[in-house]
Backbone as CSV, one residue per row, in Angstrom:
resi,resn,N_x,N_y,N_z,CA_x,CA_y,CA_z,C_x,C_y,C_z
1,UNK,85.704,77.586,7.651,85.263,78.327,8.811,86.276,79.439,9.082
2,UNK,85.136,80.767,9.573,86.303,81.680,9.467,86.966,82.257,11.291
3,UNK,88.006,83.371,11.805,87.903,82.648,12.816,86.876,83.503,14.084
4,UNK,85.682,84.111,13.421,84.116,83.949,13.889,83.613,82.393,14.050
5,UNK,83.949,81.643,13.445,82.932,80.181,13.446,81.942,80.109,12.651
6,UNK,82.051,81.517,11.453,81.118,81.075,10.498,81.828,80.084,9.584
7,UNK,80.676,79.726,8.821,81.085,79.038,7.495,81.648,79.417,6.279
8,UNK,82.013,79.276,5.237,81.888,79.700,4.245,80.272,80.345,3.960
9,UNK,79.698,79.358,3.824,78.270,79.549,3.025,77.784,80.305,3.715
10,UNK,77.744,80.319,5.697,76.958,81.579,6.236,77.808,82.815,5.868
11,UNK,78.863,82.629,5.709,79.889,84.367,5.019,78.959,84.506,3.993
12,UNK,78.792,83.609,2.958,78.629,84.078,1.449,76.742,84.356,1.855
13,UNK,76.242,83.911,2.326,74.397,84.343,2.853,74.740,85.219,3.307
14,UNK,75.436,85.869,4.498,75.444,87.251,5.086,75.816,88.174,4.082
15,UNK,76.875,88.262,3.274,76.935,88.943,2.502,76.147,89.188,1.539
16,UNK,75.001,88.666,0.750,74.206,88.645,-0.422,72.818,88.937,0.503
17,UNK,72.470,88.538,1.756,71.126,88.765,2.563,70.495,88.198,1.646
18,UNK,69.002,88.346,2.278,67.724,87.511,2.204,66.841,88.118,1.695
19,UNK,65.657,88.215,1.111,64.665,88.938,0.818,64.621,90.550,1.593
20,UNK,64.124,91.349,0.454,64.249,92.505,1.751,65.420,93.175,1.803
21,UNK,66.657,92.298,1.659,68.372,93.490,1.864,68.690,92.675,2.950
22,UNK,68.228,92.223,4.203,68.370,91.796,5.276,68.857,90.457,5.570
23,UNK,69.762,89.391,6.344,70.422,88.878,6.339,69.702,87.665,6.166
24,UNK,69.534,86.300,5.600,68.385,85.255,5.835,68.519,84.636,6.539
25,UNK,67.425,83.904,7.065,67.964,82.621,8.108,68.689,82.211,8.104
26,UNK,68.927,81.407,6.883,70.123,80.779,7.072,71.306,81.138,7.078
27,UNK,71.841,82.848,7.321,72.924,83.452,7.320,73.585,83.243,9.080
28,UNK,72.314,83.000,9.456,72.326,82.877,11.281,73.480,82.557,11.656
29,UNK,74.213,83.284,12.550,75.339,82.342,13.348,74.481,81.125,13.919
30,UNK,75.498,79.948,14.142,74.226,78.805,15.107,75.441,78.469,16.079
31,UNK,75.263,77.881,16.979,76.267,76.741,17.751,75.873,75.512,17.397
32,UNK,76.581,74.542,18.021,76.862,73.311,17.604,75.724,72.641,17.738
33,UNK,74.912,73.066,18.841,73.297,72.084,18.138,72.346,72.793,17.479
34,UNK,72.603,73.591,16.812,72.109,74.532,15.905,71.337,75.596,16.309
35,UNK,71.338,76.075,17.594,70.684,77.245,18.042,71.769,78.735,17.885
36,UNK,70.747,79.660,17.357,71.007,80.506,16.883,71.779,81.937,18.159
37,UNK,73.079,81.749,17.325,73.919,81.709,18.518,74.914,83.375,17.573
38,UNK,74.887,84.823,18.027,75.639,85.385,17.180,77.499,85.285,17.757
39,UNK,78.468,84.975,16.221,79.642,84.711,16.263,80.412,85.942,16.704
40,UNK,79.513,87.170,16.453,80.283,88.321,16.439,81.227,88.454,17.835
41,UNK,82.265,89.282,17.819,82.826,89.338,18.671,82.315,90.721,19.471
42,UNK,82.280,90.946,20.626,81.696,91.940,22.256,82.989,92.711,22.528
43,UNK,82.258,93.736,22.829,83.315,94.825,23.262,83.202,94.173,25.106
44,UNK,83.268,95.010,25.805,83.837,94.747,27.402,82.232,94.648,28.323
45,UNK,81.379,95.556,27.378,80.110,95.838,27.837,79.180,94.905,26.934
46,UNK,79.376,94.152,25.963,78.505,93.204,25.414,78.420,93.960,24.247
47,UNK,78.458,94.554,23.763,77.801,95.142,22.984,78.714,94.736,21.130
48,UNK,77.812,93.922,20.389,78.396,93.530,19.283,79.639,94.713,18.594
49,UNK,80.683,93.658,17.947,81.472,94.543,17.383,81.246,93.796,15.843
50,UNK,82.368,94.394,14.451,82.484,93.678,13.220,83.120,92.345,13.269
51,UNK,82.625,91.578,12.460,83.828,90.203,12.757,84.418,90.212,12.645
52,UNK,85.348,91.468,11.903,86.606,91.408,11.841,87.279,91.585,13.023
53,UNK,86.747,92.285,14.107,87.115,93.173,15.379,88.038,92.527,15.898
54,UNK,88.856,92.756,16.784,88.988,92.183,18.460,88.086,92.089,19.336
55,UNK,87.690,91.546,19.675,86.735,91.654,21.197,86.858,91.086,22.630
56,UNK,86.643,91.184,23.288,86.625,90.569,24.805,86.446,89.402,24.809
57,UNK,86.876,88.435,25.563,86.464,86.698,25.520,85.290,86.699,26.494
58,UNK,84.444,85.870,25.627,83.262,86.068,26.112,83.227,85.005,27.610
59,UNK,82.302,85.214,27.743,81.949,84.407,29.459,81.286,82.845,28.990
60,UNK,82.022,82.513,29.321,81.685,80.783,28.910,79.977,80.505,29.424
61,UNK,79.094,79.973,28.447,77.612,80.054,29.616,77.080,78.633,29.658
62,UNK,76.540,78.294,30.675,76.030,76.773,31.209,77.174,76.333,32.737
63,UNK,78.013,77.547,32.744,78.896,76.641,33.773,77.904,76.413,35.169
64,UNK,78.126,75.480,35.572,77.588,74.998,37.086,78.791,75.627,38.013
65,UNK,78.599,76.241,38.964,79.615,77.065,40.263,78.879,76.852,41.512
66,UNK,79.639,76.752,42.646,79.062,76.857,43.791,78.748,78.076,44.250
67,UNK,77.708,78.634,44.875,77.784,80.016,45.129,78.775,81.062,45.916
68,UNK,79.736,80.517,46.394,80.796,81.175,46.202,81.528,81.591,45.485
69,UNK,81.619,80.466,44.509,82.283,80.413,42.824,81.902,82.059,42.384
70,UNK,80.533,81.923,42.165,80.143,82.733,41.607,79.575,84.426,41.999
71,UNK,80.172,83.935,43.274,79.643,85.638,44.007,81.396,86.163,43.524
72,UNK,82.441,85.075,43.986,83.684,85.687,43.428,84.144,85.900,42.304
73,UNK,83.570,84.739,41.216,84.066,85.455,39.648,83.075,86.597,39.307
74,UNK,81.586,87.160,39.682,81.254,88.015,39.404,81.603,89.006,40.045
75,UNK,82.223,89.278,40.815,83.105,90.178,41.851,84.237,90.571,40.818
76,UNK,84.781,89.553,40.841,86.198,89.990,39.808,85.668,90.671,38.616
77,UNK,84.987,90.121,37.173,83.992,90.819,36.545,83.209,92.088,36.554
78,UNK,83.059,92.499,37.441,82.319,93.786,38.138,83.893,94.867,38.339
79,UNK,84.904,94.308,39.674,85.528,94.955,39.193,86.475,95.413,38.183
80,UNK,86.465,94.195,37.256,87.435,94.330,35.824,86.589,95.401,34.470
81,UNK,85.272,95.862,35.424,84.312,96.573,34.547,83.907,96.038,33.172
82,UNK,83.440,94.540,33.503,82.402,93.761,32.612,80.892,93.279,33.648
83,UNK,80.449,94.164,33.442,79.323,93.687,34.203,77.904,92.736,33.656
84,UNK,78.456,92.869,31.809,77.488,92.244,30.949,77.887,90.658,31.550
85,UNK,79.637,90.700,31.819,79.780,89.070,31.814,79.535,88.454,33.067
86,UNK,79.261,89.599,33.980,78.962,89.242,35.601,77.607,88.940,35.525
87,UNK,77.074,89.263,34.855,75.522,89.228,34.852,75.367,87.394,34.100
88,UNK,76.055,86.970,33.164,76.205,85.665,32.328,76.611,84.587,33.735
89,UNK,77.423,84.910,34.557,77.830,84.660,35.524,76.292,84.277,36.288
90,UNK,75.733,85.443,37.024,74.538,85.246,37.967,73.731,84.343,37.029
91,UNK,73.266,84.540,35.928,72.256,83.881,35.051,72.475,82.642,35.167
92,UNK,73.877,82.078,34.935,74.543,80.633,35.126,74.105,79.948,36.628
93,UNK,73.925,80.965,37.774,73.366,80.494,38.996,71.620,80.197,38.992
94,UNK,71.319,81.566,38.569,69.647,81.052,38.441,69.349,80.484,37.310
95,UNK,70.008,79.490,36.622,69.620,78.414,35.913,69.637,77.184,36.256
96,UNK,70.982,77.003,37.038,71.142,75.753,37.793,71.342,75.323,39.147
97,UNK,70.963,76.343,40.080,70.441,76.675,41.287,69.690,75.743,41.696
98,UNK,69.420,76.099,43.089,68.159,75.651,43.497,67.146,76.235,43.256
99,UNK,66.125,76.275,43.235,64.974,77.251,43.338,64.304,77.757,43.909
100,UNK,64.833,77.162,45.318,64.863,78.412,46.553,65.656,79.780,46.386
101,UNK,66.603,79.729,45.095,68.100,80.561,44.921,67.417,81.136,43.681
102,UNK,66.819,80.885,43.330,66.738,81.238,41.667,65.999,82.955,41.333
103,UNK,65.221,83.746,42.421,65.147,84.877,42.637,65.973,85.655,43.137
104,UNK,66.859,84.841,43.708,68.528,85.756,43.890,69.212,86.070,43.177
105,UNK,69.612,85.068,42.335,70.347,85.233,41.396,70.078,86.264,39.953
106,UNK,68.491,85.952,39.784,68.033,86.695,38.488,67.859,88.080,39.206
107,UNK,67.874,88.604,40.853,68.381,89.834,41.137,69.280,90.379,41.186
108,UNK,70.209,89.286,41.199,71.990,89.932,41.045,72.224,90.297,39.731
109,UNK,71.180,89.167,39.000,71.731,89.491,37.252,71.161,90.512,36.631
110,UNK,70.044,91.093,37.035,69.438,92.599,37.021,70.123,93.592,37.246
111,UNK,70.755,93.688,38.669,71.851,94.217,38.897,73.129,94.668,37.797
112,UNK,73.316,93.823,37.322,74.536,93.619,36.723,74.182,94.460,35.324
113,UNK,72.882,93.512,34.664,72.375,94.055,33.389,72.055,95.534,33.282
114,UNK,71.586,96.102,34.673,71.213,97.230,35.290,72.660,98.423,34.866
115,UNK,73.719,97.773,35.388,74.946,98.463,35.324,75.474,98.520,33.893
116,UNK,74.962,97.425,33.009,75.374,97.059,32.049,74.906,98.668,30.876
117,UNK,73.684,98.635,31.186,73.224,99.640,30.282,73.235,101.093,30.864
118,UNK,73.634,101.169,32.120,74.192,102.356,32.503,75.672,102.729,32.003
119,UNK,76.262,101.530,32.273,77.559,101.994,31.375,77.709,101.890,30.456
120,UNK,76.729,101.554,29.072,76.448,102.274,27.744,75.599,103.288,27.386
121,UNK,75.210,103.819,28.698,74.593,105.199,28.051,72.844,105.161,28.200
122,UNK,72.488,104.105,28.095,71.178,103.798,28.510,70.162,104.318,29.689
123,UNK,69.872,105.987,29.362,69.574,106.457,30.626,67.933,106.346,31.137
124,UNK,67.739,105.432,30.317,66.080,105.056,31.250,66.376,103.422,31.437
125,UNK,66.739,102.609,30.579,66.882,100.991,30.987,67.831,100.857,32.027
126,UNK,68.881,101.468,32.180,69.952,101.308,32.973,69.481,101.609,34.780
127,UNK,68.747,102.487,34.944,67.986,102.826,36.033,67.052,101.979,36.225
128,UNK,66.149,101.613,35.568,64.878,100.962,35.583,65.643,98.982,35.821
129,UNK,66.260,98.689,35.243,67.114,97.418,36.087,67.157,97.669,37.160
130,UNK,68.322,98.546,37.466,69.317,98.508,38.562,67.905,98.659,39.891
131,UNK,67.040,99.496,39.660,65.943,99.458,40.759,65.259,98.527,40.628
132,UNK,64.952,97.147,39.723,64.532,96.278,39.638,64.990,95.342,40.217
133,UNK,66.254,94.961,40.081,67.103,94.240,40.916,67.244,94.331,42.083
134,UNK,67.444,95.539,42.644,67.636,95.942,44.090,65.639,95.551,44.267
135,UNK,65.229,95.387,43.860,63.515,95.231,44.749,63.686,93.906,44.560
136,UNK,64.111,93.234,43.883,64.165,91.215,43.823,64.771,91.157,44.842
137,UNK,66.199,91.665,44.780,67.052,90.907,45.692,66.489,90.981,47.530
138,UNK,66.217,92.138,47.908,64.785,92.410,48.966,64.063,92.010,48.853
139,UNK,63.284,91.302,48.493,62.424,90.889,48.378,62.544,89.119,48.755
140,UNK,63.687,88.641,47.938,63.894,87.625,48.020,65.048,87.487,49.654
141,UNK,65.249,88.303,50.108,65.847,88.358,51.621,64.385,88.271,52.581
142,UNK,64.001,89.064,51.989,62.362,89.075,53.009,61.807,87.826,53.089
143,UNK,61.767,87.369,51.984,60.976,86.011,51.287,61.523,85.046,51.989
144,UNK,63.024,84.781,51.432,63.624,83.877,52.575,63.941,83.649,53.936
145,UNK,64.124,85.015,54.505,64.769,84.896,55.960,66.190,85.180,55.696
146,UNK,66.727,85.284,55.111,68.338,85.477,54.310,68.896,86.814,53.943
147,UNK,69.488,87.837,55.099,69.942,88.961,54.605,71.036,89.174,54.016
148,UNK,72.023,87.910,54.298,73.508,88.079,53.981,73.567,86.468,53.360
149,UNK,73.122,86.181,51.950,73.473,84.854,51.516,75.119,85.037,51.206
150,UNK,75.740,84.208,51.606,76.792,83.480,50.965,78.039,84.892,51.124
151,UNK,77.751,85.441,52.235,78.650,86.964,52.469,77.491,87.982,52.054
152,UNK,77.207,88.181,51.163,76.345,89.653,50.689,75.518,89.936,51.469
153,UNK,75.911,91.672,51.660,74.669,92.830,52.162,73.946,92.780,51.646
154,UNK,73.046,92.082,51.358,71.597,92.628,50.772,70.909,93.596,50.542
155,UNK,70.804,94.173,51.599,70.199,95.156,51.776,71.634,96.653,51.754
156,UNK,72.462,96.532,51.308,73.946,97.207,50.974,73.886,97.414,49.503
157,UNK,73.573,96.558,48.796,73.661,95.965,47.390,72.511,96.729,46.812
158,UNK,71.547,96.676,47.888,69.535,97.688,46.777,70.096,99.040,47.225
159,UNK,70.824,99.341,48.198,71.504,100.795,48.322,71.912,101.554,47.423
160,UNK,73.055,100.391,47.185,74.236,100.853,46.012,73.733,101.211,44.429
161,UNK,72.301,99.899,44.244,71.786,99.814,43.082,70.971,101.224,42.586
162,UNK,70.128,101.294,44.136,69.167,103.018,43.794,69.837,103.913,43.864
163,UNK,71.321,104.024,44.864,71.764,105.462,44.371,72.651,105.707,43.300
164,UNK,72.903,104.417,42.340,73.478,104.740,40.911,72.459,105.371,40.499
165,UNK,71.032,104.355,40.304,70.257,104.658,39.119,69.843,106.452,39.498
166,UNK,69.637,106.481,41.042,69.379,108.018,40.621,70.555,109.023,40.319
167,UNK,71.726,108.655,40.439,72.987,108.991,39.770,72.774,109.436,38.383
168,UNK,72.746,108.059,37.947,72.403,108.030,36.466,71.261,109.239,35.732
169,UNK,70.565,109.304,36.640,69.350,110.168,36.120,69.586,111.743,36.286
170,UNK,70.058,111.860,37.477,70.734,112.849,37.721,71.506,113.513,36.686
171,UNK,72.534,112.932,36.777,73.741,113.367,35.908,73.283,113.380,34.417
172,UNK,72.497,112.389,34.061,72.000,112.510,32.366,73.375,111.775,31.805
173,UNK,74.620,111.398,32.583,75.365,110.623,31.743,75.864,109.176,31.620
174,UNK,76.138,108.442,30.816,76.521,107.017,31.017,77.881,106.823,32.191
175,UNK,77.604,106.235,33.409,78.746,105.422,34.246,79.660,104.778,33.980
176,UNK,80.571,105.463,34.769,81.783,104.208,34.579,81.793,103.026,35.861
177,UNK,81.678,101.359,34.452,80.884,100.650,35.570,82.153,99.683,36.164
178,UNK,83.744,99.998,35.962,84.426,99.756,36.864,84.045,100.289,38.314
179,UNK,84.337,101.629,38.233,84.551,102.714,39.109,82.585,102.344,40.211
180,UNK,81.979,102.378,39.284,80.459,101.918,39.933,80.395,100.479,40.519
181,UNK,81.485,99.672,40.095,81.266,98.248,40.399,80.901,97.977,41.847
182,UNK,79.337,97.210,42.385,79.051,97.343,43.644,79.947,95.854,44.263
183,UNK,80.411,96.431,45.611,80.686,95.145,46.362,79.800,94.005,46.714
184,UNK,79.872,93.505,46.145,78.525,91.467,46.781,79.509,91.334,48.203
185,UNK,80.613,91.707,48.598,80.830,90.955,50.007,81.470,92.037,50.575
C-alpha cells in the first residue's frame, strides 16, 4: 500500500487502465467496506490533486456533532477558506440530525458548496447554489418558526449568500472564499 491507500495491484490497474485507455473498475480507490472511495489527495477547495501531491487533510465524514459543534467547526472552516470541508461538516448534520433539522443543514451545505465553486471559478454553479441555499435555509425558518437556530441569522446568511452570487456574476471572476466566508453567528 502506497501512502494514497492504494494497493499495489490498484497502482499496477491504474496504470495499464481498462478497456478503452480508461482506468477499470477494479483500479477504483475503495475504503474499507469496499465503497468506492477516491485516495487522491484535495487541494483546500476539494478539488483532486496527483497522488503524488500534498494536499489538505481531508474532513473526517460520518462524524455525529451537536449543533453547536458544528455551526463552530464550520465557522472555523469557512474562515480558514475551506468551504468544500465546511460543507462535509453541514452534510455530517443533515445526515444524522433530526429531521426536523435536516433542511437546514442541506441549506447550510448548499451554502458552502455554493462558495465552494465560486471560489474555483465556477461562474454559473457557484451562484446558482449559493441562491439555492439561501431559499432552503428561508424556507426552512418559515417552515419551522426558527429564525435564529442555534445563534444564526437566517435571514443574514440568504443576504450574504445572494449578494455574493450576484457578486460573482457581476464581476465574471472566481472569489476569494476566505475573504467571502459568511458569518453563521
Amino acid at each position: 500500500m502506497d501512502r494514497s491507500g492504494r494497493t499495489d495491484s490498484a497502482r499496477g490497474a491504474a496504470s495499464t487502465g481498462g478497456a478503452g485507455g480508461g482506468r477499470s473498475v477494479a483500479a477504483r480507490d475503495r475504503d474499507g467496506e469496499g465503497r468506492a472511495r477516491s485516495a487522491r489527495p484535495r487541494d483546500g477547495l476539494g478539488r483532486p490533486l496527483p497522488y503524488d501531491a500534498a494536499g489538505v487533510e481531508r474532513q473526517p465524514e460520518g462524524v455525529v456533532r451537536t449543533p453547536e459543534e458544528t455551526v463552530a467547526e464550520a465557522q472555523a472552516l469557512l474562515d480558514a477558506g475551506k468551504p468544500f470541508h465546511a460543507h462535509e461538516v453541514f452534510e455530517d448534520a443533515w445526515k444524522s440530525g433530526p429531521d426536523a433539522e435536516r433542511a437546514l443543514w442541506r441549506g447550510l451545505a448548499q451554502l458552502a458548496v455554493g462558495l465552494t465553486h465560486a471560489a474555483r471559478g465556477n461562474l454559473t454553479g457557484g451562484p446558482r447554489l449559493l441562491r439555492r441555499g439561501a431559499g432552503a435555509i428561508e424556507e426552512w425558518a418559515t417552515d419551522a418558526g426558527r429564525t435564529r437556530p442555534y445563534g444564526m441569522d437566517l435571514a443574514a446568511l440568504a443576504r450574504c449568500a445572494r449578494a455574493l452570487a450576484d457578486d460573482v456574476e457581476r464581476t465574471g471572476a472566481a472569489t476569494d472564499a476566505a475573504r467571502h466566508a459568511p458569518r453563521l453567528r
